[in-house]
Backbone as numpy.savetxt, mean C-alpha at the origin, in Angstrom:
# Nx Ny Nz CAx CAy CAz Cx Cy Cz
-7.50 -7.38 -10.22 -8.32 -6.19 -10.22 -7.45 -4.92 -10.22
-6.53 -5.06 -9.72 -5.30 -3.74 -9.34 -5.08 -3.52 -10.48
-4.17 -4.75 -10.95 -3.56 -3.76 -12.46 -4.64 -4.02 -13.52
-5.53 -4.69 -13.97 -6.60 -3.90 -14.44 -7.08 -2.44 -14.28
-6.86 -1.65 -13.07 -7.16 -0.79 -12.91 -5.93 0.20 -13.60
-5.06 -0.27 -13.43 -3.72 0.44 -13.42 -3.35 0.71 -14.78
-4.00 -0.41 -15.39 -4.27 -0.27 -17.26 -4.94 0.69 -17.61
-5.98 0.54 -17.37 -6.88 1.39 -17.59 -6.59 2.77 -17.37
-5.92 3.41 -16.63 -5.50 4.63 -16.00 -4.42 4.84 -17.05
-3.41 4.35 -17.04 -2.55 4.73 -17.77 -2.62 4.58 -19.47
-3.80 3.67 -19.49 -4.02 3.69 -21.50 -4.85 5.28 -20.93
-5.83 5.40 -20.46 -6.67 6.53 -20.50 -5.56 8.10 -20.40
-4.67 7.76 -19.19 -3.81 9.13 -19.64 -2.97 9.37 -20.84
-2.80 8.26 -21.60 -1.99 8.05 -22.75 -2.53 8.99 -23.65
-3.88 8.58 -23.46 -5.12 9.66 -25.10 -5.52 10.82 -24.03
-5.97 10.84 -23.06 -6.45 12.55 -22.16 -5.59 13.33 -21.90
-4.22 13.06 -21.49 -3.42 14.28 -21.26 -3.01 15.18 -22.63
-2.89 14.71 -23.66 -2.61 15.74 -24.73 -3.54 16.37 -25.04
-4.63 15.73 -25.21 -6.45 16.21 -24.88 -6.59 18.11 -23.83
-6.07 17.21 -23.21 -6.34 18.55 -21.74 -5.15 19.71 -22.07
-4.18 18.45 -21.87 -2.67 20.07 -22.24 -3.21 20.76 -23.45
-3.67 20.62 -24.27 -4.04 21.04 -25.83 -5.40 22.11 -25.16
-6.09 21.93 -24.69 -7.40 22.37 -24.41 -7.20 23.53 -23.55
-7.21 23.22 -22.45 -6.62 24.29 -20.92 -5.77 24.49 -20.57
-4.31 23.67 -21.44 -3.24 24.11 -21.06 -2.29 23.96 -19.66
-1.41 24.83 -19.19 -1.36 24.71 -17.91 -2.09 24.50 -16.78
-3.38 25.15 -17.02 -4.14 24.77 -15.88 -4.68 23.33 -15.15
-4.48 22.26 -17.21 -4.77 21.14 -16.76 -3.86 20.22 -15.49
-3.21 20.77 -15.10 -1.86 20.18 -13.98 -2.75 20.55 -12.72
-3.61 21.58 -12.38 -4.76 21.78 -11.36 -5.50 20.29 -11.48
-5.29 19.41 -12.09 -6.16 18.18 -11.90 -5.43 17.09 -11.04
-4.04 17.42 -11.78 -3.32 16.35 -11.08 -3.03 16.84 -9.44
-3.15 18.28 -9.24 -2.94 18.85 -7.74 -4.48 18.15 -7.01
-5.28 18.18 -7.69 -6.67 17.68 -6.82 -6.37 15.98 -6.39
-5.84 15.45 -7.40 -5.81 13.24 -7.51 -4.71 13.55 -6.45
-3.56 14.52 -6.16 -2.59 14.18 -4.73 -2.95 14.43 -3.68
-4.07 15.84 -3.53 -4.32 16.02 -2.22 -5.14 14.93 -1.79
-6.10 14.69 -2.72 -7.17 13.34 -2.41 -6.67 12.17 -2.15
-5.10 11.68 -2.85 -4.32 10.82 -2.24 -3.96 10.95 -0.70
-3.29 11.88 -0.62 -2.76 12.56 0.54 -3.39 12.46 1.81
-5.22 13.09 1.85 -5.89 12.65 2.36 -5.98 11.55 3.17
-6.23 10.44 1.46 -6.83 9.05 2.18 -5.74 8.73 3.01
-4.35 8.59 2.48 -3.37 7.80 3.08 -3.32 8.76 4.53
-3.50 9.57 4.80 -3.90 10.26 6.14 -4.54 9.79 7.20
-5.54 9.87 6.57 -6.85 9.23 7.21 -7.02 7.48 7.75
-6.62 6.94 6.43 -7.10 5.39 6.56 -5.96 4.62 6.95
-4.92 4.93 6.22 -3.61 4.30 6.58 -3.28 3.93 8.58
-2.62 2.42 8.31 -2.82 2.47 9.98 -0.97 3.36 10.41
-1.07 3.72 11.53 0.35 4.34 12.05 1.38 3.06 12.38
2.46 3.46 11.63 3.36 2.19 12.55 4.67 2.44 12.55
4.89 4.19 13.06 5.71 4.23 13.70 5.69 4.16 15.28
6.72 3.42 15.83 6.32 2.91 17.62 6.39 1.56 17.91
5.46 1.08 17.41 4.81 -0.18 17.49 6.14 -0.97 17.15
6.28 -2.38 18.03 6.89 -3.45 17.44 6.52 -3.99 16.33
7.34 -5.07 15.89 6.71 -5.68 14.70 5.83 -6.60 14.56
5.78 -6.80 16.10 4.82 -8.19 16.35 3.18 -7.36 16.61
3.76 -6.34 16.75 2.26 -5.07 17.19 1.73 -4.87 16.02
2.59 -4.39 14.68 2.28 -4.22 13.61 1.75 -5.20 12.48
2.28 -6.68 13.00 1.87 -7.76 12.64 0.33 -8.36 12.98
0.12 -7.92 14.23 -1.18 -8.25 14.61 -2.22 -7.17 14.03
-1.72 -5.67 13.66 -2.80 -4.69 13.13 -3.39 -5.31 11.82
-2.07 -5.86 10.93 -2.50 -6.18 9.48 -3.07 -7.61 9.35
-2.56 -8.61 10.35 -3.20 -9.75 10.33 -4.38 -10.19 11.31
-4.56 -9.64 12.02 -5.76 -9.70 13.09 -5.11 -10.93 14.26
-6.08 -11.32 14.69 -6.08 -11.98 15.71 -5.64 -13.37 15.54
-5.16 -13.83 14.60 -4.84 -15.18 14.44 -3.14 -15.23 13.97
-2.45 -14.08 14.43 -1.29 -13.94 14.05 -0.48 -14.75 14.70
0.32 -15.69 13.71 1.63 -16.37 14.26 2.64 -15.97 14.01
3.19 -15.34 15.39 4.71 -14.68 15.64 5.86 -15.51 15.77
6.78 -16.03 14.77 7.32 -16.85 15.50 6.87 -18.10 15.79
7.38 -19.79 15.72 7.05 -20.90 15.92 8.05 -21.72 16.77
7.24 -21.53 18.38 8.19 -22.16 19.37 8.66 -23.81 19.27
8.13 -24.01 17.75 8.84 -25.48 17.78 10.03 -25.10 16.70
10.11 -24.84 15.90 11.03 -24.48 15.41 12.28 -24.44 15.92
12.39 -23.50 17.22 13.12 -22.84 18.08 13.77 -24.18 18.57
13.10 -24.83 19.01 13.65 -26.07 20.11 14.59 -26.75 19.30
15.92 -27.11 20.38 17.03 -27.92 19.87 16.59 -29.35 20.35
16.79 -30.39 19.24 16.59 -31.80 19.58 17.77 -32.23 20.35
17.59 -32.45 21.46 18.93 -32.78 22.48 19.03 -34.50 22.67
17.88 -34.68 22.19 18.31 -36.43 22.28 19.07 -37.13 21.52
20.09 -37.28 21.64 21.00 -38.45 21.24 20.92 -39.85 21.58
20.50 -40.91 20.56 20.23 -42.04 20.95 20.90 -42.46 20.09
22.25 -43.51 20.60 22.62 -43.96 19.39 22.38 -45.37 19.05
């Protein structure tokens, strides 16, 4: 769905920006100042904060509640020697 979208945007600026620069000229760059602040915005707004936070803090924001940090079997040394 992403880069479908991402196609689409960039075939569409391929044919509209000469469109607009041709038409209004400089002013058409007032469009692209509106698509950053509105970027700017969202990533403001919605984006979670993660400066502070550990990584295991930050791990649990993006994965929820079923986050596995680390696997304490892994960790364990097999100490049995049987020969």
């Amino acid at each position: 769905m992403a880069m479908t979208f991402i196609a689409v945007v960039l075939t569409s600026n391929m044919y509209v920006n000469p469109i607009g620069l041709e038409t209004i000229a400089w002013k058409f760059y007032f469009v692209y100042i509106v698509i950053l602040v509105i970027e700017c915005v969202t990533i403001y707004f919605l984006f979670p904060e993660t400066r502070g936070p550990t990584l295991e803090e930050i791990a649990h924001i993006f994965d929820g509640e079923n986050t596995c940090i680390g696997n304490s079997e892994l960790t364990k040394i097999d100490t049995n020697t049987s020969d």
